[in-house]
Backbone as a printed PyTorch tensor [residue, N CA C, xyz], in Angstrom:
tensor([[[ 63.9620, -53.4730,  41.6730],
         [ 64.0140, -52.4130,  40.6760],
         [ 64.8120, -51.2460,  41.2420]],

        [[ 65.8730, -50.7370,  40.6040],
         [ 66.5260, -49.8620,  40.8760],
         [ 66.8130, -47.9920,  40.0230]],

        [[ 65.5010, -48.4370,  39.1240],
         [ 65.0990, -47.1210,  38.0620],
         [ 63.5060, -46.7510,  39.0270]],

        [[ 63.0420, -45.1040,  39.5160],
         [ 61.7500, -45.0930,  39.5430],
         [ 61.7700, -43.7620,  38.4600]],

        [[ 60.5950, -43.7860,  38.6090],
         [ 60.0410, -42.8410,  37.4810],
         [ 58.7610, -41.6740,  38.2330]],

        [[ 59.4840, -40.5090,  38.7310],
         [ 58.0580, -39.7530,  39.7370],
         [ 57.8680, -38.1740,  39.4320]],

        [[ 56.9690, -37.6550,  39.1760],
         [ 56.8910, -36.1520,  38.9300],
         [ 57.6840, -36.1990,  37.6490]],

        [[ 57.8850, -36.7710,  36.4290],
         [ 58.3430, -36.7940,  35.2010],
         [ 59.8950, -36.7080,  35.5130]],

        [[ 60.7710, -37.3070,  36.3170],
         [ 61.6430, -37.8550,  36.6360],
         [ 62.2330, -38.7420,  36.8830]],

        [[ 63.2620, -38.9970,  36.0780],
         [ 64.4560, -40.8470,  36.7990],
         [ 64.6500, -40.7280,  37.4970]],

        [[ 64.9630, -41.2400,  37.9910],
         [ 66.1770, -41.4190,  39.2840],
         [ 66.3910, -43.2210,  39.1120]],

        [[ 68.2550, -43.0840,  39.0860],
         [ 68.7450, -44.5910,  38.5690],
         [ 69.3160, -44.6830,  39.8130]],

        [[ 69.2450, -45.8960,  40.8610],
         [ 70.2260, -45.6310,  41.5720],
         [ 70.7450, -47.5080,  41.5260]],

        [[ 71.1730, -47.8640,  40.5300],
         [ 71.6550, -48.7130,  40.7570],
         [ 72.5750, -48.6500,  41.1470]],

        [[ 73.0560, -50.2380,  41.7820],
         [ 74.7770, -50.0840,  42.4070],
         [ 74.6960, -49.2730,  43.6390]],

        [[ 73.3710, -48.8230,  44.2070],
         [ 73.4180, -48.2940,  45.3490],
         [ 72.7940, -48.9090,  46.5270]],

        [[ 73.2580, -48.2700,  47.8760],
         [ 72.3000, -48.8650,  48.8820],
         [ 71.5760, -47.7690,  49.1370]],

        [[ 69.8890, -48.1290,  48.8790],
         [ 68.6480, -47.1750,  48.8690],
         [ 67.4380, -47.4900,  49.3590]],

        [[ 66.5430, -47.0200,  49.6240],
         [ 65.3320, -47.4350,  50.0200],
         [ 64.1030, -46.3570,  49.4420]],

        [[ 62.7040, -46.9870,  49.6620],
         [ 61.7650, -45.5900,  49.3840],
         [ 61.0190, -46.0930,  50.3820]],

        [[ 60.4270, -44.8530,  51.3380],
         [ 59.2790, -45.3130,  52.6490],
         [ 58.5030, -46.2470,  52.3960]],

        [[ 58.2460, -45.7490,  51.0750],
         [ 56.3380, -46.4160,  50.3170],
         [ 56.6640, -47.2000,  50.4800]],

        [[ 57.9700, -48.4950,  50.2890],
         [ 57.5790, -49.9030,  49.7450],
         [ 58.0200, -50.6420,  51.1580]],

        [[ 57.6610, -49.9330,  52.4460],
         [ 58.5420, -50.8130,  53.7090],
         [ 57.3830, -50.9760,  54.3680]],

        [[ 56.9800, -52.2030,  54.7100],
         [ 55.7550, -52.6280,  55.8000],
         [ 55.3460, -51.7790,  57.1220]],

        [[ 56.4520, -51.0590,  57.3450],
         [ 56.4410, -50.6690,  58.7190],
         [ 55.4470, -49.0020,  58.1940]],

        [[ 56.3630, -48.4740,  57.0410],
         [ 55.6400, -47.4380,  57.1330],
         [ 54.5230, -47.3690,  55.7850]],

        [[ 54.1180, -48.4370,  55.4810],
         [ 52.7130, -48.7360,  55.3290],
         [ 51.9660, -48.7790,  56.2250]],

        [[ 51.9100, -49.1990,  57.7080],
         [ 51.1640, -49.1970,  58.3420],
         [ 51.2010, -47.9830,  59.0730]],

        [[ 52.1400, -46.9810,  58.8980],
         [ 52.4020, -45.5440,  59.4910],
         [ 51.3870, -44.8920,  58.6820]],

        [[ 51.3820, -44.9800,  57.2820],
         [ 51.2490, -44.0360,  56.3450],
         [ 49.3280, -43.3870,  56.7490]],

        [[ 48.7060, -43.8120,  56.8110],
         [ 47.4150, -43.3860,  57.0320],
         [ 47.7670, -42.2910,  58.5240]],

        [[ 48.3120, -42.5100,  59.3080],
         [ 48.3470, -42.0250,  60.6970],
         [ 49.1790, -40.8350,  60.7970]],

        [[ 49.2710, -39.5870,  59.3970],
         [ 49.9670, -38.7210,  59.2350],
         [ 51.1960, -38.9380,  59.5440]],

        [[ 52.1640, -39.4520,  58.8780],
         [ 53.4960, -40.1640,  58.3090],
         [ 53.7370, -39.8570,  57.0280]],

        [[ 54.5470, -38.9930,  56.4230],
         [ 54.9070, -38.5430,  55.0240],
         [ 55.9750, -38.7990,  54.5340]],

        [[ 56.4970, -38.9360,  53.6870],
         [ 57.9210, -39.5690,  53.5180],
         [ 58.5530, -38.4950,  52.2000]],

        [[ 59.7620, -38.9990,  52.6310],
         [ 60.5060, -38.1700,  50.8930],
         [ 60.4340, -39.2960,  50.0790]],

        [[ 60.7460, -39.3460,  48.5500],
         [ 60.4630, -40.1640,  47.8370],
         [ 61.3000, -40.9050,  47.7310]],

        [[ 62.4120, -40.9060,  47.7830],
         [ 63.7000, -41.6160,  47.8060],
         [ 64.7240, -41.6150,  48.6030]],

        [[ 65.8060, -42.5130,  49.7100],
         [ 67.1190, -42.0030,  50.0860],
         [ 67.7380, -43.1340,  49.4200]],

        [[ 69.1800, -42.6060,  49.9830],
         [ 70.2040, -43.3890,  48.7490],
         [ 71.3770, -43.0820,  49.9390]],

        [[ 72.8730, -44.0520,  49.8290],
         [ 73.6630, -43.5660,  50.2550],
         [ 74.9070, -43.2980,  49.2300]],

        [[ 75.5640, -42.6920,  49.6150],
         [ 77.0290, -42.5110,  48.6570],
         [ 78.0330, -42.3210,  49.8220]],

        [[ 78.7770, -43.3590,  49.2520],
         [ 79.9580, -43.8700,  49.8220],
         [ 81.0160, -42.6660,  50.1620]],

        [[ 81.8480, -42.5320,  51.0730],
         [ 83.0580, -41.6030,  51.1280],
         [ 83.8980, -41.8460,  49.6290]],

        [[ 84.3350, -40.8370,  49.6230],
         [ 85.1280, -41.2110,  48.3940],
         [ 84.8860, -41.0210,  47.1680]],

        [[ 83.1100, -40.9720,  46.8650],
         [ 82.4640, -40.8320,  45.6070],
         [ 82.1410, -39.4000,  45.5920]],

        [[ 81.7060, -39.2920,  44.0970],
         [ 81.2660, -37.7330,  44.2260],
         [ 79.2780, -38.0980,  45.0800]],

        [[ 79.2530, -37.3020,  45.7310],
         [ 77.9170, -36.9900,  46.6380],
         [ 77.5380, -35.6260,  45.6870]],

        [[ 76.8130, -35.3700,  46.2760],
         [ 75.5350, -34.2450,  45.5110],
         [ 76.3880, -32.8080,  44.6260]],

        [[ 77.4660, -32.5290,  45.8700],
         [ 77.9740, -31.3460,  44.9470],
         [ 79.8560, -31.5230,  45.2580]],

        [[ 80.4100, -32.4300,  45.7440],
         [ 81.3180, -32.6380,  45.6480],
         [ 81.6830, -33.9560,  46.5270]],

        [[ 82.9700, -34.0390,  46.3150],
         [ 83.6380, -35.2920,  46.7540],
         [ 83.8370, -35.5130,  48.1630]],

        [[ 83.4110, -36.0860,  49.2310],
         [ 82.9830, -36.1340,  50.8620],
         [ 84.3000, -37.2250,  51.0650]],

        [[ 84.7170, -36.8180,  52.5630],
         [ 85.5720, -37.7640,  53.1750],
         [ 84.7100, -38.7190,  53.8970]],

        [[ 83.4320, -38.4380,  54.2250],
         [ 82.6820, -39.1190,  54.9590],
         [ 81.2750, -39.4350,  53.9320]],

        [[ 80.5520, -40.7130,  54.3450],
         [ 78.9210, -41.3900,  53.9370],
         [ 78.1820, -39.6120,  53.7270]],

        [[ 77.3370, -39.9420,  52.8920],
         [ 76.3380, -38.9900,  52.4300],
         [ 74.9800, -39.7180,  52.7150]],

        [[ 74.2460, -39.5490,  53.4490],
         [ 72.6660, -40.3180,  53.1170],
         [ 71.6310, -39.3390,  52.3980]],

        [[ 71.5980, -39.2560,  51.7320],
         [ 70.4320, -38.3920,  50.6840],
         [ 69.1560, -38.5160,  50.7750]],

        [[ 68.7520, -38.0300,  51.2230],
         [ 66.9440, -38.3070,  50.6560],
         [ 66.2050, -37.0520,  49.8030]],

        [[ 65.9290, -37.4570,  48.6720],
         [ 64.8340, -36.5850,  47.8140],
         [ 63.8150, -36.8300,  47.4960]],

        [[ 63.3740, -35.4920,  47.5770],
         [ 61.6090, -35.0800,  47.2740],
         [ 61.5480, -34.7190,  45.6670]],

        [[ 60.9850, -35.5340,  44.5580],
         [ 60.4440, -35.1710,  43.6440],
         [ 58.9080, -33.6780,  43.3920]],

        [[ 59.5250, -33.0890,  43.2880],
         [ 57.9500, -32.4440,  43.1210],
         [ 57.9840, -32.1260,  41.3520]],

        [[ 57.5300, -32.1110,  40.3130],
         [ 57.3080, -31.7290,  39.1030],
         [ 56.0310, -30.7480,  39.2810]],

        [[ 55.8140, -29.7370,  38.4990],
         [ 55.3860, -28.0620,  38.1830],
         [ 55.3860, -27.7250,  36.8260]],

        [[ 54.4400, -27.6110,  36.2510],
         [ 54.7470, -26.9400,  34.7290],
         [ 53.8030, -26.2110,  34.4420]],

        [[ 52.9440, -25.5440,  35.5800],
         [ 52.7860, -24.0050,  35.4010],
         [ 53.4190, -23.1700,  36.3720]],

        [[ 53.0970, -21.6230,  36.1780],
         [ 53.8630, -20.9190,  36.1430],
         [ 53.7820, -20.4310,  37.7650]],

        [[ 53.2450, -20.8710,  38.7810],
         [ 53.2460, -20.5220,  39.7450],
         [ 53.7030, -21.9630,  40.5070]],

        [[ 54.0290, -21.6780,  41.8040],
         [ 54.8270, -23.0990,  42.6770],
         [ 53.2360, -22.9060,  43.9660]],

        [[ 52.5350, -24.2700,  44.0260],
         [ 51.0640, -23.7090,  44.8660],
         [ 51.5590, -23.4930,  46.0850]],

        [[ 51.0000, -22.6310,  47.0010],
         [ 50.8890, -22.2040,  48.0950],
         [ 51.4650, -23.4320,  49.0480]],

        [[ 50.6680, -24.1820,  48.8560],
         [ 50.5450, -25.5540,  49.5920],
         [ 51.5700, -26.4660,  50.0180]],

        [[ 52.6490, -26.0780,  48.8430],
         [ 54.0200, -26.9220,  48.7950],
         [ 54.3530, -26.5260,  50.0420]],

        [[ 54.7000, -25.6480,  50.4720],
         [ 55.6020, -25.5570,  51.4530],
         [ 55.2290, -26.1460,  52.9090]],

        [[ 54.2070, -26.2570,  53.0790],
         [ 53.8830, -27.3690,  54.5880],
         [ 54.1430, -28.3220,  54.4710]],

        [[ 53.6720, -29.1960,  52.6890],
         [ 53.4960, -30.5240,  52.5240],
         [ 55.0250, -30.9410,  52.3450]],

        [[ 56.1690, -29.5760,  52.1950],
         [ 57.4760, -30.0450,  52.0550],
         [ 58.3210, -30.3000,  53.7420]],

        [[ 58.0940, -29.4820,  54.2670],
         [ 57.5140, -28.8810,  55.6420],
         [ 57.7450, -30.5880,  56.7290]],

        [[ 56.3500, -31.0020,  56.1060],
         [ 56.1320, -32.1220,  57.2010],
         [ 56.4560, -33.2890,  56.2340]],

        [[ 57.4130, -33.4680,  54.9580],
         [ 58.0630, -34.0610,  54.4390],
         [ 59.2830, -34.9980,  55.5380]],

        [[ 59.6780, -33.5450,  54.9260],
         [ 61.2900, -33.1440,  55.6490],
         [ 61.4740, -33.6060,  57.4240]],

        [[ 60.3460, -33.6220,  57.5750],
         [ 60.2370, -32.9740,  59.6080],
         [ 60.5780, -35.3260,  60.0810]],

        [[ 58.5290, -35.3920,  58.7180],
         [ 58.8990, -36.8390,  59.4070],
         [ 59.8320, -38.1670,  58.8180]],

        [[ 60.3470, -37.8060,  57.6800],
         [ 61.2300, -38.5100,  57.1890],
         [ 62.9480, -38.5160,  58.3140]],

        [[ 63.1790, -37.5710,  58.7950],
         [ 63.8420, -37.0130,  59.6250],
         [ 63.4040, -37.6300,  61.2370]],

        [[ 62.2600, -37.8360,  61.2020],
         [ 61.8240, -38.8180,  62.9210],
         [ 61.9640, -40.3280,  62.2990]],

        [[ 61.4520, -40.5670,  61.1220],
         [ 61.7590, -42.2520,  60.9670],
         [ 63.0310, -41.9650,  61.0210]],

        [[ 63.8250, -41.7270,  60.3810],
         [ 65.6450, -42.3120,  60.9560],
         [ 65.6640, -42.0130,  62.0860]],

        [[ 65.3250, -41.4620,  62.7580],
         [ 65.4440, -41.1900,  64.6450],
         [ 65.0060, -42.2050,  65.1280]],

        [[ 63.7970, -42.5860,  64.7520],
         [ 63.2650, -43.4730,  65.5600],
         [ 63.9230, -45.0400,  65.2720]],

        [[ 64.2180, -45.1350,  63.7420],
         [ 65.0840, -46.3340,  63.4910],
         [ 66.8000, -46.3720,  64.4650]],

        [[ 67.1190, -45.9240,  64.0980],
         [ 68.8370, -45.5620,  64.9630],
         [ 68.1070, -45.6430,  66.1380]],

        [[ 67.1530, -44.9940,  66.9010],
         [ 67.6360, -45.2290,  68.2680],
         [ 66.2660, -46.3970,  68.6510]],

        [[ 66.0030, -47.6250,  68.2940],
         [ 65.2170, -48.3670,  68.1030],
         [ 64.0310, -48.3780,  69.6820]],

        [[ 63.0080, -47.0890,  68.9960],
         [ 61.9690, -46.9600,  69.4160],
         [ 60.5540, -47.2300,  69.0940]],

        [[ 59.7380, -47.5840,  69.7530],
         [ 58.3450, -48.0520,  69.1580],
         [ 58.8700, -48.4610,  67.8710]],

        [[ 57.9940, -47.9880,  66.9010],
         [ 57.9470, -49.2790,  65.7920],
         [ 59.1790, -48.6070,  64.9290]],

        [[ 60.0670, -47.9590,  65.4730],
         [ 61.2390, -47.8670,  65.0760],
         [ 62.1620, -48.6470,  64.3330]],

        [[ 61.9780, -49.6370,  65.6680],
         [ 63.1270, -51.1200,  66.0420],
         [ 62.4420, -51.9390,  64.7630]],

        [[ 61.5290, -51.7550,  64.3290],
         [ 61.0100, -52.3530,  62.8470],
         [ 61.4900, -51.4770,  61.6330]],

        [[ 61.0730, -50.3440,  61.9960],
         [ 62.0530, -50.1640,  60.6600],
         [ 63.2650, -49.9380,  60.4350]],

        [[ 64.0880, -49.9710,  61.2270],
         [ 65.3720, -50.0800,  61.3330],
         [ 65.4310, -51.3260,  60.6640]],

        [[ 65.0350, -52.6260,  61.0070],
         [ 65.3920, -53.5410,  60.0280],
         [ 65.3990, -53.9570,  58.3940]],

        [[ 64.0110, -52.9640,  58.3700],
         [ 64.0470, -52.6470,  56.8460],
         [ 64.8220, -51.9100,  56.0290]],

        [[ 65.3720, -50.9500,  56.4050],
         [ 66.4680, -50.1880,  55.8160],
         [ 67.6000, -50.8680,  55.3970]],

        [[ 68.4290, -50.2710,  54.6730],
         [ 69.2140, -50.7620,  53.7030],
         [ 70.4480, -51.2860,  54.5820]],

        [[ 71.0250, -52.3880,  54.6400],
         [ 72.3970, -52.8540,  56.1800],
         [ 73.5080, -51.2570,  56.2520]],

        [[ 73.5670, -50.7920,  54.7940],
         [ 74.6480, -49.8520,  55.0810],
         [ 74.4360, -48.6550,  55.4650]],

        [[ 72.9990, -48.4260,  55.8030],
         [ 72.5330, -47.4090,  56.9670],
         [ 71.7930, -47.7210,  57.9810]],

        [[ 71.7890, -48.7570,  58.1590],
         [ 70.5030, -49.4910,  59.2980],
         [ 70.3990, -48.6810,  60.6430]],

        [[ 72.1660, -48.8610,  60.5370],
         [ 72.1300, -48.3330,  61.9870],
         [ 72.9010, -46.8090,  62.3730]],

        [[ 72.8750, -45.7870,  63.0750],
         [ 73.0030, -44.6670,  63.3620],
         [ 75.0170, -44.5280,  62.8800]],

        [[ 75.1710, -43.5510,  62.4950],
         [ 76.6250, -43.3800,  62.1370],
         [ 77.0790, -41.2560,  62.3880]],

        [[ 77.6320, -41.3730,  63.5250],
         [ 77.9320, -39.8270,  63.9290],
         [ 78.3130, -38.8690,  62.5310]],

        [[ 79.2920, -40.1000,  61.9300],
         [ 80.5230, -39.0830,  61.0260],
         [ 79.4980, -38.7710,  59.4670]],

        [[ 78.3870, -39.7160,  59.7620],
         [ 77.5610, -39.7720,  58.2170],
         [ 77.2840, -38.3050,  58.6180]],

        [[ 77.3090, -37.5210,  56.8810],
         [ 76.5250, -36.5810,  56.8500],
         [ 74.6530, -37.0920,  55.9570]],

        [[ 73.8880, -35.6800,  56.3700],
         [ 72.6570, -36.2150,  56.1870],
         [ 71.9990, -35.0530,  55.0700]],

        [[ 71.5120, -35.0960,  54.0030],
         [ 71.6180, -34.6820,  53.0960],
         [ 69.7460, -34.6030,  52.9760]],

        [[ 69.2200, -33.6650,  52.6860],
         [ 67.5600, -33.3850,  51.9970],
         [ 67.5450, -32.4330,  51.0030]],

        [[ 67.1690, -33.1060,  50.0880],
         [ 67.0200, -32.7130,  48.7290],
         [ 65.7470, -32.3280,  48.0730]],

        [[ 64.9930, -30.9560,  47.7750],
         [ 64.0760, -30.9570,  47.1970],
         [ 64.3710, -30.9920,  46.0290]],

        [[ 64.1110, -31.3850,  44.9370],
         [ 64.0240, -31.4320,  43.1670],
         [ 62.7230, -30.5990,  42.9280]],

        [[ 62.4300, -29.4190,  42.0680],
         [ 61.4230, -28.9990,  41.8110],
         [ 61.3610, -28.9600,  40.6080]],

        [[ 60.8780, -29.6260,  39.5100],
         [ 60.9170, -29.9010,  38.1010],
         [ 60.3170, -28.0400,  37.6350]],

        [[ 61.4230, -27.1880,  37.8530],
         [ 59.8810, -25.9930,  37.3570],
         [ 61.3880, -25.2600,  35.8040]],

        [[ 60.7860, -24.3290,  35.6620],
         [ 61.4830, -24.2070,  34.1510],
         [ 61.7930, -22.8360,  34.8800]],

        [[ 63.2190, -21.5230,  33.9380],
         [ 63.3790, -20.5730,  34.3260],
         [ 61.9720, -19.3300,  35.0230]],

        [[ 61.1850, -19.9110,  34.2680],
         [ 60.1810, -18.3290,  34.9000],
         [ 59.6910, -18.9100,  36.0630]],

        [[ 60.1540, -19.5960,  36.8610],
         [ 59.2610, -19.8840,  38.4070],
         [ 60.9970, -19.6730,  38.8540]],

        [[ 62.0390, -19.4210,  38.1990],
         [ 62.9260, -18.9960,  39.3460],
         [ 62.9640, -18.7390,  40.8770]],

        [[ 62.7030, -17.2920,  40.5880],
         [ 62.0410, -16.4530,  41.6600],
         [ 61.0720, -17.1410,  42.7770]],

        [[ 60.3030, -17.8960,  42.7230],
         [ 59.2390, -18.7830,  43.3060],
         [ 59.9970, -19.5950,  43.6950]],

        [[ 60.7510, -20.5130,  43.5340],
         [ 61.9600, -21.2260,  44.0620],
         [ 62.5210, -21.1430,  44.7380]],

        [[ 63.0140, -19.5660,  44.9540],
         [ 63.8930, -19.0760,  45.6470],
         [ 63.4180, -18.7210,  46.9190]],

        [[ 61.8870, -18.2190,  46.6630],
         [ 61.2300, -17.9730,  47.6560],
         [ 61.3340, -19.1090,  48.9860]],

        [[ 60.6150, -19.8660,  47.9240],
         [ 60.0740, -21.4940,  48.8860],
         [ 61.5850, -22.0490,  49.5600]],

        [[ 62.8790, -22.0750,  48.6860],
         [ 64.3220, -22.3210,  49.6880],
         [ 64.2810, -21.4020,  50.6480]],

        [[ 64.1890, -20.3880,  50.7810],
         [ 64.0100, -19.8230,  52.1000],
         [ 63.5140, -19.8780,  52.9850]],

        [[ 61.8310, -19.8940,  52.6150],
         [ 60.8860, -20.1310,  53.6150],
         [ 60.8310, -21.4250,  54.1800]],

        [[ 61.3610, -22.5830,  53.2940],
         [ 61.5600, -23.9200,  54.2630],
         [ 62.7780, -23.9020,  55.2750]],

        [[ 64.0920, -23.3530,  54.3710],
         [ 65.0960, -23.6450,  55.1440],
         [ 64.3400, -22.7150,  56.4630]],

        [[ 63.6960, -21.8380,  57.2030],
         [ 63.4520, -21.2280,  57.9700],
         [ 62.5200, -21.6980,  59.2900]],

        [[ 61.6850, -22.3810,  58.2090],
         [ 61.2570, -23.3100,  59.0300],
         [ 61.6240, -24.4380,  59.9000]],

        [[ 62.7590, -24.7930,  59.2730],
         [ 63.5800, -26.1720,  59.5440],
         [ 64.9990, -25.9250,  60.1130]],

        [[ 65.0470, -24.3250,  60.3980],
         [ 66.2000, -23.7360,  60.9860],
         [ 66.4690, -24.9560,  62.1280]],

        [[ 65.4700, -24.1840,  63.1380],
         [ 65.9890, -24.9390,  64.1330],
         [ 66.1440, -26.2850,  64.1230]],

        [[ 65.7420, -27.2820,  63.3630],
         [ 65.7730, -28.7290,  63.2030],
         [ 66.9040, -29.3240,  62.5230]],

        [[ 67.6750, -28.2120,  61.7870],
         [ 68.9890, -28.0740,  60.8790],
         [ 70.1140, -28.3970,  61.5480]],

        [[ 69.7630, -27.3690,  62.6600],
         [ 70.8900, -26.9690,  63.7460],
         [ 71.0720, -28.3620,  64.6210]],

        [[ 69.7940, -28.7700,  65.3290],
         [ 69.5200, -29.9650,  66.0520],
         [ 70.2030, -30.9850,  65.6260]],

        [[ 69.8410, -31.0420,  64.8310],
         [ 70.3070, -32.6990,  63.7220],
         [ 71.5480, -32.5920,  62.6730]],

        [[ 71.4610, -31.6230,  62.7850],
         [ 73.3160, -31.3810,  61.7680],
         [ 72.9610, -32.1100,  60.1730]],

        [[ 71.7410, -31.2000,  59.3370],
         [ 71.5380, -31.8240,  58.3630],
         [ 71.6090, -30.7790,  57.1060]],

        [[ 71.8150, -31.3200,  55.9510],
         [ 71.9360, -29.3190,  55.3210],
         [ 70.1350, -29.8520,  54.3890]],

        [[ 70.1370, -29.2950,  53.8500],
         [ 68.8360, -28.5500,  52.7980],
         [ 69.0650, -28.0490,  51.8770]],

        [[ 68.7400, -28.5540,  50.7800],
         [ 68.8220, -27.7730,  49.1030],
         [ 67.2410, -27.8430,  48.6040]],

        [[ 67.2010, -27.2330,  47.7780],
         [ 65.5010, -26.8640,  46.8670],
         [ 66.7980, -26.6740,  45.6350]],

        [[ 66.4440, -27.4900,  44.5470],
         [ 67.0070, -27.8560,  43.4480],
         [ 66.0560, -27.6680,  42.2300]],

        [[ 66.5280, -27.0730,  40.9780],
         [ 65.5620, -27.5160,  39.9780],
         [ 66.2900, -28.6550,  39.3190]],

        [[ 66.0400, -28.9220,  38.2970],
         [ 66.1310, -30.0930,  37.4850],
         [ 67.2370, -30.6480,  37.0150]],

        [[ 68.1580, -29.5990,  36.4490],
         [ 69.2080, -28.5200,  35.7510],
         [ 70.3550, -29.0440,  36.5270]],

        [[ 70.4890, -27.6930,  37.9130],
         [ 71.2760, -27.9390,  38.9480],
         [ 71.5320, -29.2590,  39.6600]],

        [[ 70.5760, -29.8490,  39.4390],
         [ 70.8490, -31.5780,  40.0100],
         [ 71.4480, -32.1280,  39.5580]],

        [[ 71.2910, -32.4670,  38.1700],
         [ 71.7310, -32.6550,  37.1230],
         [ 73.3090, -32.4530,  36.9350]],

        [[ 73.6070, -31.3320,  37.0910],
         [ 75.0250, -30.7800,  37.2540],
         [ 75.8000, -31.2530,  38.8230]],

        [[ 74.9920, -31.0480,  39.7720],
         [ 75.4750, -31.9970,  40.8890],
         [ 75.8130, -33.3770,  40.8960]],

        [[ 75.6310, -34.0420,  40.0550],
         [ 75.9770, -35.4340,  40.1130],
         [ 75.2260, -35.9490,  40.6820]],

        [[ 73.3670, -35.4830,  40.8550],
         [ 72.5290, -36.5180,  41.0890],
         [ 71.7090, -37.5750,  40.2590]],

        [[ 71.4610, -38.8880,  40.2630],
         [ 71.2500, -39.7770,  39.5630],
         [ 69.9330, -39.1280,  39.2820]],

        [[ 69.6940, -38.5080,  38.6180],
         [ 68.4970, -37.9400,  37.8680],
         [ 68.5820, -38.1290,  36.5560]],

        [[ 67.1940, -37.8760,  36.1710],
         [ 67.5350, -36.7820,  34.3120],
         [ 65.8150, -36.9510,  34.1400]],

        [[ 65.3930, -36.3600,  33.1150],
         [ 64.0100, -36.1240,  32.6270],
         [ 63.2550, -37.9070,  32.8830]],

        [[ 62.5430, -38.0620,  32.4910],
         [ 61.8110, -39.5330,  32.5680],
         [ 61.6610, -39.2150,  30.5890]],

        [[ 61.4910, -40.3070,  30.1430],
         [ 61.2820, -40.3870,  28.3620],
         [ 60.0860, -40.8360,  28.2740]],

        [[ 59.4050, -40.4150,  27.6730],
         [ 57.5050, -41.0260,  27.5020],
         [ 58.0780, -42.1190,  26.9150]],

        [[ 57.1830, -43.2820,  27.1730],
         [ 56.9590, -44.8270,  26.8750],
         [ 55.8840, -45.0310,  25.9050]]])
C-alpha cells in the first residue's frame, strides 16, 4: 500500500522509494523500549521537485503528521516532537553505520537508501494540520524545536520545517486533506 491516511491526512507516495518505522520488525521490537519514529520517509530523486524546490542531489524526507483542531497546539508536542526527530535520526545512524540491531534495520529499508550517501540531503518535516488562528502557536513550537535540535542540525547536516497543511501542499508534498469514507 502506497496511500496512508494519519491525523486526517494523505500522503500518496506512490512511485516512490519509502518506508514507515511502524511496519519494520526491527523497530517493532524497538518500539516498547522508548523508540519513536516519524510517520513516514520517502526519497526524491535528484532532479525532481523535493519539498520546496528542485535539488541536484537525493532528498530523504521524513514526516511527522500531527492534526489539531482546537485552538491551542498542547504543551506536550514539543518533547514528543523533540524525541521524534532525535530517534528517527539514530535509526538511520545506526542503520548506515551497521550497529547493534542497526545492521537489521538497514536491511529493511528501502535498497535506494539502505545504505549511507554523503551528497544525500536529509530533510524533517513536521505537518501540523492546525487552521490560521494557531498561527502564532506554530511559530512558536518552529522555534522552540529548531532550538532544541540546534546542535543536532549542525552535527548531522539536516534542515527542519514545522509546516501547516496549506504550505505543504504548495511545496510539492504528496499530501492533501484525507476524504471521510
Amino acid at each position: 500500500m502506497s496511500e496512508y491516511i494519519e491525523s486526517g491526512i494523505k500522503v500518496d507516495l506512490t512511485g516512490r522509494a519509502y518506508h514507515r518505522f511502524e511496519t519494520l520488525p526491527t523497530y517493532i521490537r524497538l518500539k516498547g523500549q522508548g523508540v519513536k519514529e516519524m510517520d513516514v520517509c520517502w526519497l526524491v530523486p535528484a532532479g525532481t521537485d523535493a519539498s520546496t524546490s528542485t535539488s541536484s542531489r537525493d532528498t530523504l524526507i521524513c514526516l511527522e503528521l500531527k492534526g489539531y483542531q482546537t485552538w491551542t497546539i498542547p504543551a506536550d508536542l514539543l518533547a514528543n516532537l523533540e524525541q521524534k526527530a532525535k530517534d528517527t535520526l539514530l535509526m538511520f545512524c545506526a542503520a548506515w553505520l551497521g550497529r547493534g540491531q542497526g545492521s537489521e534495520l538497514a536491511l529493511e529499508l528501502p535498497e535506494a537508501y539502505r545504505t549511507y550517501d554523503p551528497s544525500r540531503r536529509l530533510q524533517l518535516v513536521i505537518l501540523v494540520d492546525e487552521d490560521n488562528r494557531q498561527a502564532a502557536a506554530l511559530m512558536a513550537l518552529r522555534q522552540k524545536l529548531r532550538n532544541r535540535l540546534l546542535g543536532l542540525t549542525h552535527l548531522l547536516d539536516f534542515s527542519l520545517t514545522i509546516v501547516n497543511r496549506s504550505s505543504a501542499e504548495r511545496a510539492g508534498l504528496p499530501i492533501s486533506a484525507a476524504t471521510p469514507t
